[in-house]
N, C-alpha and C positions, 0 to 999 in steps of 0.2 A: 289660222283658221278663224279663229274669233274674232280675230282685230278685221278679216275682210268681212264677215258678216255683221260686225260692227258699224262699219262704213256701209256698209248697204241700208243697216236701219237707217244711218244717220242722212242719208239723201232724199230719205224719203221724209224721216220724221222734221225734217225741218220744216215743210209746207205745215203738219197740224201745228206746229209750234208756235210760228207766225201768226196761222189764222188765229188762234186762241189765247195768247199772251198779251194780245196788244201791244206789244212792246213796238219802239221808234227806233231807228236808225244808231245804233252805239257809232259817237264817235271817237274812241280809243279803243286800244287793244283794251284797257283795263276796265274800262266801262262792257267791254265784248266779255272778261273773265268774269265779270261781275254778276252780268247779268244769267251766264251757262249757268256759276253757282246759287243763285239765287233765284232764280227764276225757273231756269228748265229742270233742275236738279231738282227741286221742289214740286213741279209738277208732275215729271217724271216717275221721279225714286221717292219723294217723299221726305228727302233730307237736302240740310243743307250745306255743302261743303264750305272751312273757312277758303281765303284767298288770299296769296302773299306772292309779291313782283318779287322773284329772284334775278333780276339784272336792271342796270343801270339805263339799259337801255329803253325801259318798260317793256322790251316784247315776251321777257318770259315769266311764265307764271305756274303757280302749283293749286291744285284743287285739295285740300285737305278733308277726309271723311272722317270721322269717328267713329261712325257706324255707316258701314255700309252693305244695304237691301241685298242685294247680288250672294252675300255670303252667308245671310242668318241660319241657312238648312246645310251650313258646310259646315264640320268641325273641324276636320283637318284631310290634308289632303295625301291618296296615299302613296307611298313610298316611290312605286313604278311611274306615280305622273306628277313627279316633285317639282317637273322643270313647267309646270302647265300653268300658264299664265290667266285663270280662271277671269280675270274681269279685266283682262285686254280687250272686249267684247264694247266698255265704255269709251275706251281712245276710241275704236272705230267708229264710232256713233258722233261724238263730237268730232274729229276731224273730217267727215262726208258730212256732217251737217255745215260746218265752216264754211269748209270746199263751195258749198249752196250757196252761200253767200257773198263769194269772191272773198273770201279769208286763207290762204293756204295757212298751214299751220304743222309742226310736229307734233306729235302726242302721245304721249309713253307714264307706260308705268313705274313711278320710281319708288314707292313703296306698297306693301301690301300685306294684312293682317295677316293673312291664309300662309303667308311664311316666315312669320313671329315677328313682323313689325309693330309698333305701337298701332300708329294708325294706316290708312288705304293713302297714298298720296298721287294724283296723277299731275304730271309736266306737261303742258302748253307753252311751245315756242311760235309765236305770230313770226312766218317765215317773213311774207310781204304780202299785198294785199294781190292778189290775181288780176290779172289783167283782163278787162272784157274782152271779149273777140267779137268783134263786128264786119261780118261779111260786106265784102263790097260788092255792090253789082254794076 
């Protein structure tokens, strides 16, 4: 439920992103994690996550939070909705934001505070870059 409505901010929100960041054409994936972390995260939420390529490959990556906005008014979460994945809501947002941009991408939560991790951790795997589709007439 969160992670689709995640993906719905994130197709939209990518057009104010654009207009407003200024930012030029990333050409790596890591230059693309780079920039989510430091740029839109900051704009955004107001923090900023670190960044570390976990493969050899460079397509995968982790967003590290220390603190993250989503959860300040949460203490804990309770009993009956332990499996509730509270800031799944962010993969969706970044992966329909991607999607915008012919970036397919995986995006999952691999850590998170709200159920006694140190810190919020999300995973970005750059699947391939989408192919455009260009109608023939």
């Amino acid at each position: 439920c969160f992670l689709l409505r995640g993906y719905g901010i994130g197709i939209r929100l990518i057009d104010d992103f654009l207009a407003h960041s200024a930012v030029k054409k990333c050409r790596s994936y890591s230059e693309t994690a780079d920039m989510i972390a430091q740029v839109a995260f900051k704009m955004y939420l107001g923090v900023t996550p670190s960044v570390s390529c976990s493969s050899a490959a460079g397509n995968e990556f982790s967003l590290i939070l220390d603190k993250n906005p989503l959860v300040d008014f949460v203490e804990e979460l309770p009993a009956e909705r332990a499996s509730l994945c509270y800031c799944n809501l962010l993969c969706g947002v970044i992966r329909g934001a991607l999607e915008m941009v012919h970036l397919a991408a995986e995006v999952t939560f691999l850590q998170d505070r709200l159920k006694g991790d140190a810190v919020t951790e999300i995973g970005i795997t750059f699947l391939r870059k989408a192919e455009d589709r260009k109608h023939k007439r």
